[in-house]
N, CA, C and O atoms as a GROMACS GRO file, in nm:
protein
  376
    1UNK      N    1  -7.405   1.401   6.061
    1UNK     CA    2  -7.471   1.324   5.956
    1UNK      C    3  -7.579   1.407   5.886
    1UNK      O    4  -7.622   1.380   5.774
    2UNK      N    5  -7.625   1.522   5.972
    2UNK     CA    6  -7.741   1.585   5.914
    2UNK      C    7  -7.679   1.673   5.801
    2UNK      O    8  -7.740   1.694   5.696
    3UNK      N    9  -7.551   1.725   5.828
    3UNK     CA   10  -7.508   1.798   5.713
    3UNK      C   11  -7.495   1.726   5.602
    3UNK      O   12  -7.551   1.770   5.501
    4UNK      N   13  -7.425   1.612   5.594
    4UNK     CA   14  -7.431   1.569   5.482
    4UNK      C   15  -7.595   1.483   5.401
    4UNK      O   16  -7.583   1.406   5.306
    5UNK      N   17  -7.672   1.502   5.437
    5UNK     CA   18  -7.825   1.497   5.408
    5UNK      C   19  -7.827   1.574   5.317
    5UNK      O   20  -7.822   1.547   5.197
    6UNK      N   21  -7.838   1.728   5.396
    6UNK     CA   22  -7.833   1.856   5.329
    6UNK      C   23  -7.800   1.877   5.241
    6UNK      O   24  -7.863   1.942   5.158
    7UNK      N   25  -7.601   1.793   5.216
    7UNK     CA   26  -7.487   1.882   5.122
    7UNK      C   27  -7.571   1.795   5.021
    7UNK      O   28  -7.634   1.866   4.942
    8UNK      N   29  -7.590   1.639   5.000
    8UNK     CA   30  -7.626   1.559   4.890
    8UNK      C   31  -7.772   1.624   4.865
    8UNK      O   32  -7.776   1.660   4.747
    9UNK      N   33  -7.872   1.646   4.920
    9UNK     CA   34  -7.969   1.698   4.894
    9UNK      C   35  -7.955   1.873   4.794
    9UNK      O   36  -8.024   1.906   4.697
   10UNK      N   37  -7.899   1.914   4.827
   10UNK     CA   38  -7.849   2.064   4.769
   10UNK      C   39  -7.796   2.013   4.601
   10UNK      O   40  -7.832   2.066   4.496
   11UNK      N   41  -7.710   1.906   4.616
   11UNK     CA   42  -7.621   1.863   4.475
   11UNK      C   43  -7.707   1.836   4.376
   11UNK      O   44  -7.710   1.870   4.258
   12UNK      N   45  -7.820   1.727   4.482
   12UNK     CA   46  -7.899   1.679   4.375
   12UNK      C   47  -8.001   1.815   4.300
   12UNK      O   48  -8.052   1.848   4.192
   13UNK      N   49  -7.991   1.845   4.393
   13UNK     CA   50  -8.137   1.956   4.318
   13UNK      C   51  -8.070   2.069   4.203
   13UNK      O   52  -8.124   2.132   4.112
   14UNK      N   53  -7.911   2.063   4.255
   14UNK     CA   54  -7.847   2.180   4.173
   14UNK      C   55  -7.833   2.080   4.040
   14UNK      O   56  -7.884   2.131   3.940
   15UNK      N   57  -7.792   1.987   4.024
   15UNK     CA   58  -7.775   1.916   3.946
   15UNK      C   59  -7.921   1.871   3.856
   15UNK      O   60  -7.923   1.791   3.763
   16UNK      N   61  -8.010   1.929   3.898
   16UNK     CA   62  -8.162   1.849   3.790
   16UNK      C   63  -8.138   2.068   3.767
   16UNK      O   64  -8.068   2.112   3.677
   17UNK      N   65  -8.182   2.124   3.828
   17UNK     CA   66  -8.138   2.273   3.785
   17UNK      C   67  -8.037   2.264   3.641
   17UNK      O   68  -8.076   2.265   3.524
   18UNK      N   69  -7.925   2.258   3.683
   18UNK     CA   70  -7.787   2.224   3.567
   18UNK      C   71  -7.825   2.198   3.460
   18UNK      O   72  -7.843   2.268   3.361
   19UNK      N   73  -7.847   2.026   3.492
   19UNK     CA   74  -7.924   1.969   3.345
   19UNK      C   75  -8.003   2.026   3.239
   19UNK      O   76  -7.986   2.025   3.117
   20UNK      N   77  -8.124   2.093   3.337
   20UNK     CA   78  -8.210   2.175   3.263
   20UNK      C   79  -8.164   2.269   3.184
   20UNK      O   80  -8.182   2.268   3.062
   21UNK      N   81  -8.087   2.378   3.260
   21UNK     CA   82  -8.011   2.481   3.184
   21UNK      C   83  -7.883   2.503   3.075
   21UNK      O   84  -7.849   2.589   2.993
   22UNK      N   85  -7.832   2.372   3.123
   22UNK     CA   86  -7.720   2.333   2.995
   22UNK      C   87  -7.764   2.373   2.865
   22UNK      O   88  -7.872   2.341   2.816
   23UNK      N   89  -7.678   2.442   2.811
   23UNK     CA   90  -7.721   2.382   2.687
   23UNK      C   91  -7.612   2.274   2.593
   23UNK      O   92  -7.637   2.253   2.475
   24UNK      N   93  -7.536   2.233   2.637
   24UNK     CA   94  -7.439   2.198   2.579
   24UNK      C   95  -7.496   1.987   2.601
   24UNK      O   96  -7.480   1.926   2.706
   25UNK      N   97  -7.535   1.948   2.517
   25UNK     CA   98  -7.524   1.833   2.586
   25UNK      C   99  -7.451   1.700   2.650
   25UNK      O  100  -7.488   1.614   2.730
   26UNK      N  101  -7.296   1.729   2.559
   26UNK     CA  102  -7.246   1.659   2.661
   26UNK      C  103  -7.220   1.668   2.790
   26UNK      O  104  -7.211   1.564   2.855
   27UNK      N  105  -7.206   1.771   2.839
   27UNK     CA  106  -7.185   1.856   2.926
   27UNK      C  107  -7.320   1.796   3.013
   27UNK      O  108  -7.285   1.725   3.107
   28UNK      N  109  -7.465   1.813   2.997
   28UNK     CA  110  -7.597   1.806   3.058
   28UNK      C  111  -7.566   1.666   3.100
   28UNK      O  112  -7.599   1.627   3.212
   29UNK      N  113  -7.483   1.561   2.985
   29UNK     CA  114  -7.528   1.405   3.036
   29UNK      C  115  -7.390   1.370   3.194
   29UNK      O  116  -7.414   1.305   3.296
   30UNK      N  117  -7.259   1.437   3.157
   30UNK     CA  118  -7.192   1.440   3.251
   30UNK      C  119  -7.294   1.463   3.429
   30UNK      O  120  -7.317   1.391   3.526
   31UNK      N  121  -7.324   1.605   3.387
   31UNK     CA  122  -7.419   1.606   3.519
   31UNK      C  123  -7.469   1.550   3.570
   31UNK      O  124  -7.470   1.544   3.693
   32UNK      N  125  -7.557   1.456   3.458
   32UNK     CA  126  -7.672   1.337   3.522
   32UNK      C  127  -7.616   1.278   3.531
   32UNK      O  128  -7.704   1.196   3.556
   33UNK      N  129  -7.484   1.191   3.540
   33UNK     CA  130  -7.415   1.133   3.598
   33UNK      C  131  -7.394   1.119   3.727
   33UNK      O  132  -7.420   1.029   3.807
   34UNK      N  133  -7.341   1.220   3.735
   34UNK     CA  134  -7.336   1.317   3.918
   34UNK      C  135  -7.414   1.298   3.975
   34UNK      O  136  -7.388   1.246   4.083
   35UNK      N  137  -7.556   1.326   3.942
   35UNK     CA  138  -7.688   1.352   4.008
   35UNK      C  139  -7.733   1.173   3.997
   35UNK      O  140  -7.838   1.157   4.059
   36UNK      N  141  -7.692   1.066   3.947
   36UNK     CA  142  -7.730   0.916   3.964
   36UNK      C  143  -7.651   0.905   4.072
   36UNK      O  144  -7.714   0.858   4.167
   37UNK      N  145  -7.503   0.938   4.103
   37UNK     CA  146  -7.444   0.883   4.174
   37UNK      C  147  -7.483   0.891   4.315
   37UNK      O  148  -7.491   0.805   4.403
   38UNK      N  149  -7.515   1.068   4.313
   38UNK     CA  150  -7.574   1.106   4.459
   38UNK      C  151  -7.659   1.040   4.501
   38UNK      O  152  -7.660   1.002   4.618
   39UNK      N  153  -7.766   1.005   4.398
   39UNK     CA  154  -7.899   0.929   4.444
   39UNK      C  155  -7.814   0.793   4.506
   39UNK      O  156  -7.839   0.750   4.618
   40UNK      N  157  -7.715   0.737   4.423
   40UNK     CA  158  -7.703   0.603   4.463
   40UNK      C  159  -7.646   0.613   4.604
   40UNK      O  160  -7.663   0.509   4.668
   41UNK      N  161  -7.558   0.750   4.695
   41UNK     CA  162  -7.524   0.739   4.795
   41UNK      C  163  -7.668   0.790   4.897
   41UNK      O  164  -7.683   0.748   5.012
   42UNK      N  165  -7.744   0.864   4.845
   42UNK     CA  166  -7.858   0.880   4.925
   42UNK      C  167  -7.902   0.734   5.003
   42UNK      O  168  -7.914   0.698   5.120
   43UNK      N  169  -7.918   0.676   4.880
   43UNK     CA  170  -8.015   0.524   4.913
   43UNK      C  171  -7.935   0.451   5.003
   43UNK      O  172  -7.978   0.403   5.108
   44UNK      N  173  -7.789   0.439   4.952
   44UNK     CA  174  -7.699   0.328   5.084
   44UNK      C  175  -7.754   0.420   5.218
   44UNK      O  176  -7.781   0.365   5.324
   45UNK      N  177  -7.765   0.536   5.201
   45UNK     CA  178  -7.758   0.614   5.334
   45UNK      C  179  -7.879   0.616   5.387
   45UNK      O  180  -7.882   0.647   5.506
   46UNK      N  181  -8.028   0.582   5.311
   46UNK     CA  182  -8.144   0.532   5.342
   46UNK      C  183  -8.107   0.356   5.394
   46UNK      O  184  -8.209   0.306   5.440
   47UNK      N  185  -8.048   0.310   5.394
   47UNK     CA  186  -8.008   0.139   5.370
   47UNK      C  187  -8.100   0.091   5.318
   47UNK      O  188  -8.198   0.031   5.362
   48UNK      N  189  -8.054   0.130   5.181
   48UNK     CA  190  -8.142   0.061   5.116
   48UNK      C  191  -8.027   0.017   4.968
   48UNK      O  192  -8.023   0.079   4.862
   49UNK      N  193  -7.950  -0.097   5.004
   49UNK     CA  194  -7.838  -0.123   4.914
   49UNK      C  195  -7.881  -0.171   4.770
   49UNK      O  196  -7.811  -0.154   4.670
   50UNK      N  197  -7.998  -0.228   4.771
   50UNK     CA  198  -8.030  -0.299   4.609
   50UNK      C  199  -8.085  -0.156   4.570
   50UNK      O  200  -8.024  -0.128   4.466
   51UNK      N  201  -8.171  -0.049   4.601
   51UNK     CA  202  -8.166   0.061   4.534
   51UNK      C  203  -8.070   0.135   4.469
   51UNK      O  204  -8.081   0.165   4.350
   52UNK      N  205  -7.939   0.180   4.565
   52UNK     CA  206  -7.844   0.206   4.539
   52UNK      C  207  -7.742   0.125   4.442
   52UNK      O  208  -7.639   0.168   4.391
   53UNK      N  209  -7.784   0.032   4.434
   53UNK     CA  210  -7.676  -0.055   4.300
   53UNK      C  211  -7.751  -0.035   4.157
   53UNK      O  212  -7.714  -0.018   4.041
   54UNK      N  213  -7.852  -0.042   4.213
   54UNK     CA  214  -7.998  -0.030   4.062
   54UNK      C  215  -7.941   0.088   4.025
   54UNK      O  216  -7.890   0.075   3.913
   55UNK      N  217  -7.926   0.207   4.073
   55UNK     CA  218  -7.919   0.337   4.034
   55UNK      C  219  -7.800   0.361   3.990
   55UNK      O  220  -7.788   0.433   3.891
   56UNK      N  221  -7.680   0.304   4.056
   56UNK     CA  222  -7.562   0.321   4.052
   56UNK      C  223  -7.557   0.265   3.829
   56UNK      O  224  -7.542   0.320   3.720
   57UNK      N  225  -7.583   0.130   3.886
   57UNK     CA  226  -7.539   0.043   3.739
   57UNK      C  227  -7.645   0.119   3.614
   57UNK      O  228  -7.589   0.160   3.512
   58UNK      N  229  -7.784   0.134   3.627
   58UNK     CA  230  -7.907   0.199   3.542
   58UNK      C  231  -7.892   0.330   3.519
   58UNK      O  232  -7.890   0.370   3.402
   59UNK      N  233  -7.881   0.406   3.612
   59UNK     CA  234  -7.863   0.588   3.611
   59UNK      C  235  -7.755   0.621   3.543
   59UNK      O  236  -7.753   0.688   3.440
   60UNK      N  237  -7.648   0.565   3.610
   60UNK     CA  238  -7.526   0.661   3.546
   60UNK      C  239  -7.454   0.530   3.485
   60UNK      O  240  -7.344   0.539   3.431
   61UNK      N  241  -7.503   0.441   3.494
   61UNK     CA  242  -7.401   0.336   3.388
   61UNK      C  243  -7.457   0.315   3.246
   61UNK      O  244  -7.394   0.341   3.143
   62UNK      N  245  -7.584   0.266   3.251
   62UNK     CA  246  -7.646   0.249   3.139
   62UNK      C  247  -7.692   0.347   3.045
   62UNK      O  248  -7.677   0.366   2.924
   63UNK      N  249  -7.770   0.419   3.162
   63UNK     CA  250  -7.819   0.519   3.044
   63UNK      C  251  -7.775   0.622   3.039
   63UNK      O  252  -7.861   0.703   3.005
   64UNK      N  253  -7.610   0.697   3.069
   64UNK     CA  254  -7.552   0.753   3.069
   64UNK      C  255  -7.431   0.695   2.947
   64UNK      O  256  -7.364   0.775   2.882
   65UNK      N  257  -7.421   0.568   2.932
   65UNK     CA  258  -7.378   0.516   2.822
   65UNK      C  259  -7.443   0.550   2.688
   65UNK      O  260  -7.389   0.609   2.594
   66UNK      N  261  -7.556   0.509   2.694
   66UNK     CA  262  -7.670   0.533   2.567
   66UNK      C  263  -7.683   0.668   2.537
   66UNK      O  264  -7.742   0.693   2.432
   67UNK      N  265  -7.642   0.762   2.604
   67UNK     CA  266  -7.676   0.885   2.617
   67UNK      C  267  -7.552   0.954   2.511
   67UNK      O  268  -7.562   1.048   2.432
   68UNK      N  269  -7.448   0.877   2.539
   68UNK     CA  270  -7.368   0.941   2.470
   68UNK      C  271  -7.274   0.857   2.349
   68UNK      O  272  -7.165   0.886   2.301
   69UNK      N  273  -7.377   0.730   2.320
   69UNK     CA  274  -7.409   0.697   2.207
   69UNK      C  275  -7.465   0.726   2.082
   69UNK      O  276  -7.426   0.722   1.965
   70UNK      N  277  -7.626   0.776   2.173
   70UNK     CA  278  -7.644   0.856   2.083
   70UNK      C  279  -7.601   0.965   2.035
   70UNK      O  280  -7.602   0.985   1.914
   71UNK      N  281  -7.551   1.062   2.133
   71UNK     CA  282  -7.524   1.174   2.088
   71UNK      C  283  -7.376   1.193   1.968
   71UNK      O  284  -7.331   1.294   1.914
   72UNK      N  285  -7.336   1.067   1.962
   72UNK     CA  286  -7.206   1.032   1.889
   72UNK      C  287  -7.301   0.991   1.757
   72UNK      O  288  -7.273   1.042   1.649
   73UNK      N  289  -7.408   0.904   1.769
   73UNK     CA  290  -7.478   0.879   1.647
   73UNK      C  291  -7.537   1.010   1.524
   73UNK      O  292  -7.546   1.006   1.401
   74UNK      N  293  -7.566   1.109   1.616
   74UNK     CA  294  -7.634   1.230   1.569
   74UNK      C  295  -7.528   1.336   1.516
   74UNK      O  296  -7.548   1.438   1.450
   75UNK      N  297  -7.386   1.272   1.572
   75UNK     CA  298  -7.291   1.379   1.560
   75UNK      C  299  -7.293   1.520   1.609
   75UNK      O  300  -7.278   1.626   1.548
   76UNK      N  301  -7.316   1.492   1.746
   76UNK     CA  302  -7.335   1.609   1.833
   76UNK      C  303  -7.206   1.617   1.912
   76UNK      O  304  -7.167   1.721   1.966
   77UNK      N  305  -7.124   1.470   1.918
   77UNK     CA  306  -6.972   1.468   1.948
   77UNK      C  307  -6.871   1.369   1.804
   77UNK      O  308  -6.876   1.258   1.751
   78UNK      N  309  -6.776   1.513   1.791
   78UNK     CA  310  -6.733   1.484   1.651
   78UNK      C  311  -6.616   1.520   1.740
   78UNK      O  312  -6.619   1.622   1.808
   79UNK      N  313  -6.509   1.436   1.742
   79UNK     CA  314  -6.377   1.480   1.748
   79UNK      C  315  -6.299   1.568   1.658
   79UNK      O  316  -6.237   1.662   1.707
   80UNK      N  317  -6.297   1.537   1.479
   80UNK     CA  318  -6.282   1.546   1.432
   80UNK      C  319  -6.281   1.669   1.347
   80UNK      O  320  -6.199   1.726   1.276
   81UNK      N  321  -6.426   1.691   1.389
   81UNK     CA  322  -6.476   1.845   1.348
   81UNK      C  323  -6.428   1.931   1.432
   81UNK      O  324  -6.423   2.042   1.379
   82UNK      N  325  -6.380   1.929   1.569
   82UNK     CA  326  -6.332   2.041   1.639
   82UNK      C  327  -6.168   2.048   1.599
   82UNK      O  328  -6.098   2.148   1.616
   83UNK      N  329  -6.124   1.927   1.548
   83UNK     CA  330  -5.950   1.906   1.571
   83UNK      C  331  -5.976   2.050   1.407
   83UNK      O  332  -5.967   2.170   1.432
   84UNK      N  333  -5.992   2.021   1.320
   84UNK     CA  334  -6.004   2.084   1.164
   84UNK      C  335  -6.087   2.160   1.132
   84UNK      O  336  -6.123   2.174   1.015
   85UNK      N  337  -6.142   2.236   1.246
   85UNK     CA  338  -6.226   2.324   1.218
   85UNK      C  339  -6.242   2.432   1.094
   85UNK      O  340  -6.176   2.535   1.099
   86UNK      N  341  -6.307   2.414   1.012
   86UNK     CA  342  -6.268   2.571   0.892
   86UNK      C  343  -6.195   2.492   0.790
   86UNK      O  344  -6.156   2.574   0.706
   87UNK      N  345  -6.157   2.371   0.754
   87UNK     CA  346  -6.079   2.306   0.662
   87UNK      C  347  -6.142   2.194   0.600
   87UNK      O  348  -6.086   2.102   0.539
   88UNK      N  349  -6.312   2.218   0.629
   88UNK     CA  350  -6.367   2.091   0.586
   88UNK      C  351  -6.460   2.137   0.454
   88UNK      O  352  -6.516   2.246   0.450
   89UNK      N  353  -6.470   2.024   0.332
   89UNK     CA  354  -6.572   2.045   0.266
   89UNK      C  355  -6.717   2.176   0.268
   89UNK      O  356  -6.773   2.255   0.192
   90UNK      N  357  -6.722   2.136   0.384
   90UNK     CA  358  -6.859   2.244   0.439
   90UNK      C  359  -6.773   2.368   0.460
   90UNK      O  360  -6.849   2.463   0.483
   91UNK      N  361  -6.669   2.399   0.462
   91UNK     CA  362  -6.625   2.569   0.516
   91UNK      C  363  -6.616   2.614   0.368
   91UNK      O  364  -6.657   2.729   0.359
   92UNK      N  365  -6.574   2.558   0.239
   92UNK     CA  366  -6.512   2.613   0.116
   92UNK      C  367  -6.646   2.719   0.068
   92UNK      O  368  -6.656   2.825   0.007
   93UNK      N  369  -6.718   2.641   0.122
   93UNK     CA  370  -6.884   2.735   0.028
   93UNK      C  371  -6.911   2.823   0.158
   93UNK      O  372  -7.006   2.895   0.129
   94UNK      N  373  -6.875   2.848   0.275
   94UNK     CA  374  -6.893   2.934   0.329
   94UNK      C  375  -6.851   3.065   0.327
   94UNK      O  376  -6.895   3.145   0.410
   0.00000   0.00000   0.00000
């Protein structure tokens, strides 16, 4: 049991590391995903189950949702622009 302390303890920390260094952000919010979930198995593993649901549904449900709402709002994820790259309005004057 002590190893797995360790292994989730190691994930989490690599994972706030990750985040930081990403630069890509969808990519950064995926991570924090990861790094909610761990927390949420930390806490069952503290028994502490209403923590672990808080975190589970808030961390990586909610604001991992919003996260990549916005980033769809800002157009930081464009499907569209990667499918036609070089064929858009903006490439002719380039």
């Amino acid at each position: 049991m002590q190893a797995l302390h360790l292994i989730l303890l190691l994930f989490v920390l690599l994972c706030a590391v990750a985040v930081a260094m990403t630069k890509d952000l969808l990519t950064s919010i995926i991570i924090f995903m990861g790094q909610s979930l761990a927390m949420s198995v930390i806490w069952i593993m503290l028994q502490s189950p209403d923590l672990a649901i808080t975190e589970a549904a808030v961390g990586a449900g909610v604001t991992s949702l919003l996260l990549f709402v916005t980033l769809k709002k800002i157009h930081a994820i464009d499907v569209k622009k990667k499918e036609g790259e070089g064929h858009g309005p903006d490439a002719e004057g380039l």
